[in-house]
VEXLUM-627823 format. One record per residue (C-alpha): x, y, z; chain; residue number from 0; residue in three letters. Coordinates in Angstrom, 3 decimals, padded with zeros to 6 digits. Example, Ala and Ser with C-alpha at 12.3 -4.5 7.8 and 13.67 -1.06 7.14 Angstrom:
<<012.300,-004.500,007.800>,A,0,ALA>
<<013.670,-001.060,007.140>,A,1,SER>
//
This chain:
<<009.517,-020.650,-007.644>,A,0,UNK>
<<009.110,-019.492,-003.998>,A,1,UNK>
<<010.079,-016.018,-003.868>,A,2,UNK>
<<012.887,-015.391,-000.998>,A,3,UNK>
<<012.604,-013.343,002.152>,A,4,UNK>
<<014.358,-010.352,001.759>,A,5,UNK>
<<015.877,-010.612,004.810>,A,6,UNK>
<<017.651,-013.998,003.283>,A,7,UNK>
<<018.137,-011.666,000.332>,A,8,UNK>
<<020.575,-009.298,002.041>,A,9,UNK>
<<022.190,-011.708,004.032>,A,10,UNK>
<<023.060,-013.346,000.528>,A,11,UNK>
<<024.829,-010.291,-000.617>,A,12,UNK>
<<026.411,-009.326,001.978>,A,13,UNK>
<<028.423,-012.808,002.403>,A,14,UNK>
<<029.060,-012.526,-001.397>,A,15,UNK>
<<027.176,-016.084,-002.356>,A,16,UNK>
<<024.950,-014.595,-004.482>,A,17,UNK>
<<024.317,-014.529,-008.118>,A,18,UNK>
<<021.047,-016.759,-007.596>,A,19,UNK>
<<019.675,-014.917,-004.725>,A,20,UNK>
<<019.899,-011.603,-006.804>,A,21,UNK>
<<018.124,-012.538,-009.636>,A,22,UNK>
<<015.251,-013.996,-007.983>,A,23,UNK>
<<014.820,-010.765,-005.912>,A,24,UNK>
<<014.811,-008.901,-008.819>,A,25,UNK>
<<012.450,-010.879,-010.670>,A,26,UNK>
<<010.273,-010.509,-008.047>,A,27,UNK>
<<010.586,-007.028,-007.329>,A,28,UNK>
<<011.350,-003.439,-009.198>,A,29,UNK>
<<014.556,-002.837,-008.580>,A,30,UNK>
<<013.461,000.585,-007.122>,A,31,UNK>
<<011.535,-001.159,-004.671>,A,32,UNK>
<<014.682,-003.149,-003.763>,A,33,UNK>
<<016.452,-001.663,000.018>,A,34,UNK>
<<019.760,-002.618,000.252>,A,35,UNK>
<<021.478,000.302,002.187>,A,36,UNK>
<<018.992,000.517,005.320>,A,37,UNK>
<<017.675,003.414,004.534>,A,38,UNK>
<<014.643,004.993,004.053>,A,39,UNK>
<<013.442,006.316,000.991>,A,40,UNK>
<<011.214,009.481,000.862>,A,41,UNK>
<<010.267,010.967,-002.769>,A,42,UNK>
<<007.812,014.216,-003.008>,A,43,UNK>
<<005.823,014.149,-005.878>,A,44,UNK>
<<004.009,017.849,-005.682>,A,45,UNK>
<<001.731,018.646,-002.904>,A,46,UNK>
<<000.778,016.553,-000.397>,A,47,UNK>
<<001.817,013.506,-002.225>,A,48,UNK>
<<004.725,011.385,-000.958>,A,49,UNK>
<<006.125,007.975,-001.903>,A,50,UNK>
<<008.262,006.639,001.435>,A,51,UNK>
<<010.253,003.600,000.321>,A,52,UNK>
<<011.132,001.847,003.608>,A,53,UNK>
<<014.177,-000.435,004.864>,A,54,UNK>
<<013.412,-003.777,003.433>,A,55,UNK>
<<011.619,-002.065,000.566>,A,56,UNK>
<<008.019,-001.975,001.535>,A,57,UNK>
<<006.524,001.168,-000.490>,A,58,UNK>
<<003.886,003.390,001.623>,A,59,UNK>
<<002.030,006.236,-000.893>,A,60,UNK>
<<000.370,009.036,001.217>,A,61,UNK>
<<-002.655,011.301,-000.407>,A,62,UNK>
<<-002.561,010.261,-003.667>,A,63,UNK>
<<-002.977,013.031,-005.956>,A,64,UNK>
<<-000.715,012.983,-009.482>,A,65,UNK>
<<-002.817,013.349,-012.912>,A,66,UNK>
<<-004.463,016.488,-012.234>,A,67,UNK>
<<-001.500,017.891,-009.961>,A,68,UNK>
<<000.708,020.444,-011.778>,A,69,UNK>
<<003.681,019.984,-009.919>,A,70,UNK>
<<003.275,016.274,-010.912>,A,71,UNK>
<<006.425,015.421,-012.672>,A,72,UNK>
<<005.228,013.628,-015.510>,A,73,UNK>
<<006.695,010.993,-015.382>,A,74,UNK>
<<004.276,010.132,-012.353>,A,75,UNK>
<<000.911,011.396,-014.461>,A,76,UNK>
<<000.667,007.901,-015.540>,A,77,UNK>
<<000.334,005.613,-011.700>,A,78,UNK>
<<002.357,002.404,-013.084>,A,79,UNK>
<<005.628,004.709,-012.530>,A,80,UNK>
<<005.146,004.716,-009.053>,A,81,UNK>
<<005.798,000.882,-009.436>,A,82,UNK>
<<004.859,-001.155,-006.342>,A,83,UNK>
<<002.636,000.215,-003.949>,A,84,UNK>
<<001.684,-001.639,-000.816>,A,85,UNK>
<<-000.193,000.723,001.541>,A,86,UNK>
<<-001.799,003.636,000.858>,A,87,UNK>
<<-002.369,006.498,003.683>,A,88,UNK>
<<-005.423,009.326,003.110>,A,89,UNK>
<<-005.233,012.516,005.675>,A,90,UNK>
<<-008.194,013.755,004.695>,A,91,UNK>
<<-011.178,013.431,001.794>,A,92,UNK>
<<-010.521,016.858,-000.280>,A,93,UNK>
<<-010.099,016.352,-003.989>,A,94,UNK>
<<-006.841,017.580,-004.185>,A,95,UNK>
<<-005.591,014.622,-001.429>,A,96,UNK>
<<-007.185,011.577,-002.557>,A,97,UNK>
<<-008.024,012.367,-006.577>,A,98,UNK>
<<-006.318,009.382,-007.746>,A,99,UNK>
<<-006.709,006.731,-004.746>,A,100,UNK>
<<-009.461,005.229,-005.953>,A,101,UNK>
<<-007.564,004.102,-009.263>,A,102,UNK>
<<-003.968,003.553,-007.432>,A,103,UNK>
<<-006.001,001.325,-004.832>,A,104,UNK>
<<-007.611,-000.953,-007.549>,A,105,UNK>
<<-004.313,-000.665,-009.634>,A,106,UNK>
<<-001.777,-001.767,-007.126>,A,107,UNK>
<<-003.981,-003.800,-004.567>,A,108,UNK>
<<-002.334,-001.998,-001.625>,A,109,UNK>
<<-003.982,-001.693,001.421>,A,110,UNK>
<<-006.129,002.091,002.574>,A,111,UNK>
<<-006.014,003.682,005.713>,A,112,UNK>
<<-008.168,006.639,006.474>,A,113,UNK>
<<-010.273,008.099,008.973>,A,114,UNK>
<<-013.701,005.936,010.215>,A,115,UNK>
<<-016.317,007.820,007.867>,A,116,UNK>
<<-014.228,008.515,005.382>,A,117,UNK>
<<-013.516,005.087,004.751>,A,118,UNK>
<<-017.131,003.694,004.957>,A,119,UNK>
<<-018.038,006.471,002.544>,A,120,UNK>
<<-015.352,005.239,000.100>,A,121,UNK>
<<-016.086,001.602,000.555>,A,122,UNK>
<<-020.108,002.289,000.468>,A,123,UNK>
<<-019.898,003.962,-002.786>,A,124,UNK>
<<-017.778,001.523,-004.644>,A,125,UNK>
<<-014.703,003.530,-005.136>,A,126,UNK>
<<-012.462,001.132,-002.383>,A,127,UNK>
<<-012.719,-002.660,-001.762>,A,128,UNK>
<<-013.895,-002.983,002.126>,A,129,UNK>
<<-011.407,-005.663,002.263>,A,130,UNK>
<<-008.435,-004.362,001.775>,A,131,UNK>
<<-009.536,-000.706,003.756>,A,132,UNK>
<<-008.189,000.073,007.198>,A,133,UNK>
<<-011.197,001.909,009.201>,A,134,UNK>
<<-008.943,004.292,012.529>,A,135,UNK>
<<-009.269,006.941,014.050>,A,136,UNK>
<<-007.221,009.443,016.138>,A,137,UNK>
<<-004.952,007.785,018.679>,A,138,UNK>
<<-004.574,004.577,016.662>,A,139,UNK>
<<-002.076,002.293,015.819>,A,140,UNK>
<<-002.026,-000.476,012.862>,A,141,UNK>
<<000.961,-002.411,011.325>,A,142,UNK>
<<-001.010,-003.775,008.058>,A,143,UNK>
<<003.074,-004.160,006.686>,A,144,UNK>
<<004.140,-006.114,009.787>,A,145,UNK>
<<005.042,-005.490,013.295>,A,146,UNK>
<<008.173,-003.359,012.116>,A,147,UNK>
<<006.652,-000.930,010.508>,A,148,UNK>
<<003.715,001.029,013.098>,A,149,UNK>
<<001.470,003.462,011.447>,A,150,UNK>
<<000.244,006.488,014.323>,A,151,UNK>
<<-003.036,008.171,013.274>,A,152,UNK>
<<-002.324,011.970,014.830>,A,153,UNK>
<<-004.539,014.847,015.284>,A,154,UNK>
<<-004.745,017.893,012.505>,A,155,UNK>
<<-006.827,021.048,012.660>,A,156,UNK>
<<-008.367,021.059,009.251>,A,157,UNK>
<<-011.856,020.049,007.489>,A,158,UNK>
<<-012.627,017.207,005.592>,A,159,UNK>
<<-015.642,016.393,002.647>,A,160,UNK>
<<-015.820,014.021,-000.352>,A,161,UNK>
<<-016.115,015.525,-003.878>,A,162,UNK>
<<-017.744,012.787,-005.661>,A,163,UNK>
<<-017.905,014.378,-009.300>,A,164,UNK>
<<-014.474,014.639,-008.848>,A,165,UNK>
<<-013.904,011.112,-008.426>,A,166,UNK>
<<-016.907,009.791,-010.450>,A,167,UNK>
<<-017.928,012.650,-013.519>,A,168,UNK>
<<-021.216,011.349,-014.166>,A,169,UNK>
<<-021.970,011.144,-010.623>,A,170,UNK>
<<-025.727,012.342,-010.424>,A,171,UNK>
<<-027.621,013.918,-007.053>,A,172,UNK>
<<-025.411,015.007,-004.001>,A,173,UNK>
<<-022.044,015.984,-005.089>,A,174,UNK>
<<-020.597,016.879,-001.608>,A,175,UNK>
<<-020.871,014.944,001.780>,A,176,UNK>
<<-018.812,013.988,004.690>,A,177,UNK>
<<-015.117,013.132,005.020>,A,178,UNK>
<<-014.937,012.481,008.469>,A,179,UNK>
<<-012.074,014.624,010.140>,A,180,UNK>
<<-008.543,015.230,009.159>,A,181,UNK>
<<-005.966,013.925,010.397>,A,182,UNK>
<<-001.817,013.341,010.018>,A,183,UNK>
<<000.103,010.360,010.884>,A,184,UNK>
<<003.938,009.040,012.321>,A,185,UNK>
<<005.215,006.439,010.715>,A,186,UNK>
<<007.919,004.332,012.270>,A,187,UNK>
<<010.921,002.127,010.336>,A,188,UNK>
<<012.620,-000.835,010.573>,A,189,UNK>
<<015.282,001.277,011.405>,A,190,UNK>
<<013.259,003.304,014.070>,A,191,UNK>
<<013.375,006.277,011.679>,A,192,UNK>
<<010.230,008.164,012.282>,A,193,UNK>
<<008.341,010.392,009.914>,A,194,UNK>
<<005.250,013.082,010.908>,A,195,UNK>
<<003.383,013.975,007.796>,A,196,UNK>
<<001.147,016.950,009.129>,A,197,UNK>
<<-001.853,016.369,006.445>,A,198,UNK>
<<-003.063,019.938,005.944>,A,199,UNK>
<<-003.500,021.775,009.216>,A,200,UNK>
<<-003.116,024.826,010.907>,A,201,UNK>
<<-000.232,025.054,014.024>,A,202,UNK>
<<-002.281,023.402,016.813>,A,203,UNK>
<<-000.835,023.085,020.581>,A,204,UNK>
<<-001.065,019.371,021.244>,A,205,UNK>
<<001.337,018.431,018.174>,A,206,UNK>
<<003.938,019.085,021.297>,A,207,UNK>
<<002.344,015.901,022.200>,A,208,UNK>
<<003.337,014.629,018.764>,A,209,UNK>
<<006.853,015.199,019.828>,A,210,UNK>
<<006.360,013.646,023.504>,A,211,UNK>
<<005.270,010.662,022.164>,A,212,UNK>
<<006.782,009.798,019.074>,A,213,UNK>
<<010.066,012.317,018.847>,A,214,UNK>
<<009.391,012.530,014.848>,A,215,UNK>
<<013.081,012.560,012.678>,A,216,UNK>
<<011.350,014.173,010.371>,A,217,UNK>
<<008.514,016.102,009.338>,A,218,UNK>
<<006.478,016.837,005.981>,A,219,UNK>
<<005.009,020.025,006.946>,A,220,UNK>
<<002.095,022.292,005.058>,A,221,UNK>
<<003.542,025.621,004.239>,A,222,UNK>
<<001.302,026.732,001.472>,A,223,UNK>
<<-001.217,029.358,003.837>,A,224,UNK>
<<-004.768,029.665,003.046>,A,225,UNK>
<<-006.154,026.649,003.373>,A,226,UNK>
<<-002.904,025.528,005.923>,A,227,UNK>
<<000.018,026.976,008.025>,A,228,UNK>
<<001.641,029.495,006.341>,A,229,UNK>
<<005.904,029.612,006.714>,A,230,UNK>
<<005.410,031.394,010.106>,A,231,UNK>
<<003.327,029.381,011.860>,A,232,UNK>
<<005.036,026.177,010.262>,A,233,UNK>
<<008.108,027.331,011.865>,A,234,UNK>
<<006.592,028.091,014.890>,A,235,UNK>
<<004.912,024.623,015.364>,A,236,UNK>
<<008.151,022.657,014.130>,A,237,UNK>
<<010.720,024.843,017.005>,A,238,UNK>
<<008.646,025.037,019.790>,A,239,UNK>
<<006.269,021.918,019.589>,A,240,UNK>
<<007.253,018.846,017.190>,A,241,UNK>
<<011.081,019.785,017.002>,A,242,UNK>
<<012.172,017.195,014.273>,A,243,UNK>
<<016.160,017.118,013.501>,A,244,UNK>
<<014.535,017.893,009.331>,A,245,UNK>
<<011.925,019.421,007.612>,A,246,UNK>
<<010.701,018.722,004.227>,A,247,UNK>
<<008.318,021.349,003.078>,A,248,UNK>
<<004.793,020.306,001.031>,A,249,UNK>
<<001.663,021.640,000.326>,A,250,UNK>
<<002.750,024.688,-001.593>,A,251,UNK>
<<003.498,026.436,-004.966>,A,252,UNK>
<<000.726,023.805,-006.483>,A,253,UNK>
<<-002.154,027.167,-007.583>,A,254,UNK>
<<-001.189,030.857,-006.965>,A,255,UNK>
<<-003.190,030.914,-003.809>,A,256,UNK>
<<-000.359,028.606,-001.784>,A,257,UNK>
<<002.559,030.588,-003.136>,A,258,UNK>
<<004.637,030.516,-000.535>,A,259,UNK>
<<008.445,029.259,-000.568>,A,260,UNK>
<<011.043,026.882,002.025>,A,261,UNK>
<<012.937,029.689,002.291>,A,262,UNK>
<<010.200,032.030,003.771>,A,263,UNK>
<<010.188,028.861,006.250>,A,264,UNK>
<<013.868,028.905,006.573>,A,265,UNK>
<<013.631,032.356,007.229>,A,266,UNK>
<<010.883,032.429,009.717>,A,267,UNK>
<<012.669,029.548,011.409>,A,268,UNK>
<<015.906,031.336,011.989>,A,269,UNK>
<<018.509,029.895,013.820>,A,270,UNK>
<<016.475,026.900,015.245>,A,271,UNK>
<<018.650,023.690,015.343>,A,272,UNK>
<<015.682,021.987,012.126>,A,273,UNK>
<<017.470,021.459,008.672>,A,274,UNK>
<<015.288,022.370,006.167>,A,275,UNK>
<<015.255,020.516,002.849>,A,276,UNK>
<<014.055,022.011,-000.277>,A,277,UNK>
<<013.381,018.828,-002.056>,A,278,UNK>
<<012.193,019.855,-005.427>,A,279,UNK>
<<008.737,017.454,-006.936>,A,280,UNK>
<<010.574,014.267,-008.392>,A,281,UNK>
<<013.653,014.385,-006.119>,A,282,UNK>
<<014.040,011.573,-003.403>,A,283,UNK>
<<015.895,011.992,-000.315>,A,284,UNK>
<<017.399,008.920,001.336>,A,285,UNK>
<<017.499,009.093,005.586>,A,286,UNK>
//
């Protein structure tokens, strides 16, 4: 059986003729995965790691890291729960980013995006198929889920490196080498709805060029300190240079070393015009 468009899909419900139309849909896809309200979907799943369920239900995962993440709810330890997946983005090569793309990328089939080296590396060594990897860089745009949904590439001020033992255990020789450089990315909706996940970085003054060009909705923003922007500089670089209408807050509370809170970031934001959601790891929040 040919499975329907979901455009067709929605138009069937919505003029009522259905019954048909419904179950095929369903059979086709989780019913998770299924967009009926035009909205967009963002779940936070500890971390860095974020599961954006778009209009017409296309499912984007960004840095992968669940099984060995403590604010994992567990649920999510085991990667079939995240159901669908059909593109994958990768800000950067650290452990604690991209611990479980390898597995999620063979298990789903969705399509990688990363950085140039970072993606040769991966593909060279086995752990991605070169077919279904996106090779960018900075300043680039692809659309691997169709021309309504554009995927921006963005500058972060961070480092990148590839822990192979990580990935592989019995991984013999050189354990460490390069990641390429880290990076963040916009991504645009059906709807136009456009998100800014920061990757980990530090406040930088050209992501008020983030905001000339793509005027992000909202943004997933590092908060953790030490190894990113702590709650002060956060709030500095979303009121005075990216100035999204909301804020989700990630990258902190995972070890004892990122301990910081949203409400030190509501705090340091004061009475900036940004709502600031304090999604908890599990929760989804529809836009």
């Amino acid at each position: 059986m040919k499975e329907i468009d979901r455009r067709d899909f929605i138009k069937t419900v919505a003029f009522g003729s259905a019954s048909l139309g419904i179950g095929v849909a369903l059979l086709h896809r989780p019913l998770e995965a299924v967009a009926l309200d035009g909205q967009v979907e963002v779940l936070w799943l500890g971390h860095s790691t974020i599961r954006v369920t778009s209009t017409t239900g296309k499912v984007i995962v960004i840095d992968p890291f669940l099984k060995k993440n403590p604010r994992t709810p567990t649920k999510y330890k085991d990667l079939k729960a995240l159901g669908k997946v059909d593109l994958i983005l990768v800000t950067h090569g650290h452990i604690d980013h991209i611990g479980d793309l390898p597995e999620l990328a063979k298990l789903t089939g969705a399509t990688v995006v990363a950085n140039h080296e970072l993606a040769r590396n991966l593909v060279s060594l086995g752990f991605l198929d070169g077919g279904k990897t996106i090779f960018m860089n900075k300043g680039g745009t692809v659309a691997p889920l169709g021309t309504s949904i554009k995927v921006h590439m963005v500058a972060a001020d961070h480092s990148s490196s590839l822990d192979l033992l990580a990935i592989k255990p019995d991984v013999t020789g050189v354990q460490h080498i390069a990641g390429g450089v880290p990076v963040g990315y916009v991504v645009e909706f059906e709807n136009g709805f456009k998100i800014y996940h920061t990757g980990d970085t530090d406040v930088f003054g050209d992501m008020a060029l983030i905001n000339k060009f793509f005027k992000p909705d909202l943004a997933l923003v590092c908060i953790g300190g030490h190894f990113t922007m702590d709650p002060v500089h956060a709030a500095y670089a979303l009121r005075e240079l990216i100035r999204p209408k909301q804020a989700i807050p990630i990258h902190y509370g995972t070890y004892p070393v990122i301990n910081r809170t949203p409400a030190d970031l509501k705090t340091a934001l004061g009475d900036a015009p940004i709502k600031v959601l304090d999604v908890k790891p599990g929760d989804a929040v529809k836009f």
